[in-house]
N, C-alpha and C positions, 0 to 999 in steps of 0.2 A: 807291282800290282797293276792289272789292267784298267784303264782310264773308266768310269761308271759310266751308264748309259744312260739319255738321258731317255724317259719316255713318256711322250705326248700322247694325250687321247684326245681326236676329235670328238664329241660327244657326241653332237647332230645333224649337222653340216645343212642344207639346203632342199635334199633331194629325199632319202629314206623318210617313210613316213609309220605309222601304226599300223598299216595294213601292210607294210613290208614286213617288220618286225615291231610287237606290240610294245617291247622293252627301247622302241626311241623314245629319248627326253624330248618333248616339244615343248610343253610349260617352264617357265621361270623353274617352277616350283622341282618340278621332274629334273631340270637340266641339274640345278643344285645338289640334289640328293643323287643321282648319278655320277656325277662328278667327285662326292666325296667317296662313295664307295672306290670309286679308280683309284684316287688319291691315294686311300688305305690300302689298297693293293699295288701301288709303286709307280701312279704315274707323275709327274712334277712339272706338265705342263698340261692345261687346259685349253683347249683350242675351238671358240665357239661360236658358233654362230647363234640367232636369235629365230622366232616363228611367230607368225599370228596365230590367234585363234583358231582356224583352220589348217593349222599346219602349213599354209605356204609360208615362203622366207619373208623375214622384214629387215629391215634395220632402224628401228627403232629404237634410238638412243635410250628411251625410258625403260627399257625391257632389257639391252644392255647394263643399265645401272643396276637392276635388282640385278640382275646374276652377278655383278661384279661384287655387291654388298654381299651377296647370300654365299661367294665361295669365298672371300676373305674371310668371314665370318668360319664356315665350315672347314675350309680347307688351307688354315695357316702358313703361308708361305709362298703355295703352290703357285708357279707361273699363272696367272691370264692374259691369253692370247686371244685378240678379239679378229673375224675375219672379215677383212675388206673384199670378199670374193664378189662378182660380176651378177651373183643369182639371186644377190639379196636387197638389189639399188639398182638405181641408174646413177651416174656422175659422180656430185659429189656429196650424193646421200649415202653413198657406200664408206665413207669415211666420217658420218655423223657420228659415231661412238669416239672418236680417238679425244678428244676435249678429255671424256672421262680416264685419259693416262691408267692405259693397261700398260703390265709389265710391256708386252708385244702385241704385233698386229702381222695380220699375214700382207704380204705386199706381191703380186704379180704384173712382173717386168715390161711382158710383150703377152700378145695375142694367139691364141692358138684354137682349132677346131676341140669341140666337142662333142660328146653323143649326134645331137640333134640341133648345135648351134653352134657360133661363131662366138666363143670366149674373148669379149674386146677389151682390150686394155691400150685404150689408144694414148700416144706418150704423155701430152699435156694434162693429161689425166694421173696417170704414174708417177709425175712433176709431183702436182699438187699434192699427192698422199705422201709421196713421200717427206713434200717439205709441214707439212701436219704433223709426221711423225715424227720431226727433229723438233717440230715446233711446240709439241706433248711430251719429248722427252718418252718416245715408244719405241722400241727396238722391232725395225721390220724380221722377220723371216723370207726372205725369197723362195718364193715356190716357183720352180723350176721345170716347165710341162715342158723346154725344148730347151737344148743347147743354147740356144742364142738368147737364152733368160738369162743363163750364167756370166754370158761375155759381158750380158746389157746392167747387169749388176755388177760387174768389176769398173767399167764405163761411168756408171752413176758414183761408185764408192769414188773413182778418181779423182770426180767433179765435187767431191762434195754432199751428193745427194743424198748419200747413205753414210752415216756415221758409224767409227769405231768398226770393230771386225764384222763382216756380213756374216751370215747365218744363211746357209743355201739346206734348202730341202729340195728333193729331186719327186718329183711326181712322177708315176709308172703305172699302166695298164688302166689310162682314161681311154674311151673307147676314140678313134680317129685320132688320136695325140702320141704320145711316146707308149710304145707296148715295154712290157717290162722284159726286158732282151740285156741280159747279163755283160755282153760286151760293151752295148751304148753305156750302161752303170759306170764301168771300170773305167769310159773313159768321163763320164762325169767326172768322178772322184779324181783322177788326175786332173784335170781342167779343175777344179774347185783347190786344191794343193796348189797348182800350178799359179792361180792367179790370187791364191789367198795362202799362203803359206801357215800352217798351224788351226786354220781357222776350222771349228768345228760344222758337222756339216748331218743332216739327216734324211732320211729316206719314208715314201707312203706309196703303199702298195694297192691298188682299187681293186675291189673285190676280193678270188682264190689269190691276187697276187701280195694280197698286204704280207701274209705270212711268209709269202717269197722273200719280198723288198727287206721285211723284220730281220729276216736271216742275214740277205746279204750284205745289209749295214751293218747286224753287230758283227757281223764276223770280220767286216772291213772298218773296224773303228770309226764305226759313226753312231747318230743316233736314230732311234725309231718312231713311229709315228702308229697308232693303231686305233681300234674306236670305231662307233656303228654310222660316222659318218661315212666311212669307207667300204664298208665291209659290215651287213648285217648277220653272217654266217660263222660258226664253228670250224661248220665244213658243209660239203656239198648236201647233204642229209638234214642239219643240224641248225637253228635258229639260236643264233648269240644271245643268253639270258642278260646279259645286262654288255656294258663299258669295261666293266670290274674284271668280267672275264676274258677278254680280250688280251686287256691289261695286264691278267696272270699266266696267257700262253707268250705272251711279249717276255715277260720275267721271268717264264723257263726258259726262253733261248738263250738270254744273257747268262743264265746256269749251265749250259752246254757250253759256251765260248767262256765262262770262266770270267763273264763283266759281271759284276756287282751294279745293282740298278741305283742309278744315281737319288741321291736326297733332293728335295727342294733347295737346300741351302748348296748343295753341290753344286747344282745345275745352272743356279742365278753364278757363282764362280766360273762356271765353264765358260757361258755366256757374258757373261762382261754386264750382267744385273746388279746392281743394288737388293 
């Protein structure tokens, strides 16, 4: 039987807003209720960020805690993964949440362009969260916008920095950063094999590409990433009614490759969770 899949939904990420699509969670309240719908529809990790009141990003440990209460509560089991991404802080307010010991937290390695800025992840900085997350007891994810994320994560696991098996996710089709180009992929995935033997690994496609990326990882034993923080579209036409659906065109691929979509309690197994 082929290995399940695991599948993450980003819920709201940083950037989509209600006037992109009206079905983004930007409330406590919204994020919750979106998230269990995905949940119910097969996905086993939660991947979130938080908003103010007018929809820009915060991080705001207190806004963190109610979503961590409200999807323990709603969504029994379900990974939460909280994100230290660059658009929601500066320093080391980008790592205010981790005290509240989520299952995981997203962790990027090195520095890379974006649409319309300079994504910094300057090292002493990548230190510190990292050593927060050993020090929480938070299992990073390496999000991977460029080869030399991978290496700089094999480098940290050697030292120390990163505990227990890494967890590489591969970022694809950010605008200026890695386009989503099938051979760079294949040589991820060997590079990730290569310097992590057995170790589970996933893939997020931005924008027309998530559907891409969704393919290519279940069809190469990995896992998926989906969710209107990446992607507010069906299709070119079509505005995503919620997470939920997303979640369910991710769950017919895994029907087409013959993966069974992994359970909450499978996925903390794959990953080396409690």
């Amino acid at each position: 039987m082929a290995e399940p899949c695991i599948i993450c939904v980003a819920i709201t990420g940083s950037v989509p807003t209600k006037t992109d699509n009206p079905a983004v969670p930007t409330t406590v309240e919204e994020q919750i209720e979106s998230t269990q719908e995905a949940f119910e529809a097969g996905a086993a990790i939660c991947h979130a960020h938080v908003r103010n009141d007018d929809e820009t990003p915060s991080s705001d440990p207190e806004k963190f805690a109610r979503l961590k209460e409200g999807l323990e509560k709603h969504c029994p089991g379900m990974i939460i993964q909280f994100s230290t991404g660059g658009r929601s802080g500066a320093g080391k307010t980008r790592g205010g949440m981790l005290p509240l010991r989520p299952d995981m937290a997203s962790l990027s390695v090195g520095s890379n362009n974006f649409p319309t800025r300079v994504y910094e992840n300057p090292p002493d900085l990548v230190d510190w969260l990292a050593a927060e997350m050993i020090e929480y007891d938070v299992k990073p994810e390496i999000e991977a916008f460029d080869l030399s994320h991978i290496l700089m994560a094999a480098e940290m696991h050697k030292k120390g920095k990163i505990k227990d098996t890494p967890y590489v996710q591969f970022v694809m089709g950010v605008k200026n950063a890695m386009p989503a180009d099938r051979d760079v992929f294949d040589f991820y995935v060997k590079t990730v094999n290569r310097l992590f033997p057995g170790a589970p690994w996933c893939a997020a496609g931005i924008g027309p590409n998530q559907i891409v990326l969704n393919d290519w990882a279940i069809s190469s034993g990995g896992h998926a990433r989906t969710g209107l923080e990446d992607n507010v579209r069906m299709d070119r036409n079509t505005l995503a009614p919620s997470n939920a659906a997303l979640v369910e065109c991710t769950a017919n691929i895994c029907a087409q490759y013959e993966r069974p979509v992994a359970t909450p309690a499978q996925a903390r197994a794959i990953l080396g969770l409690a």
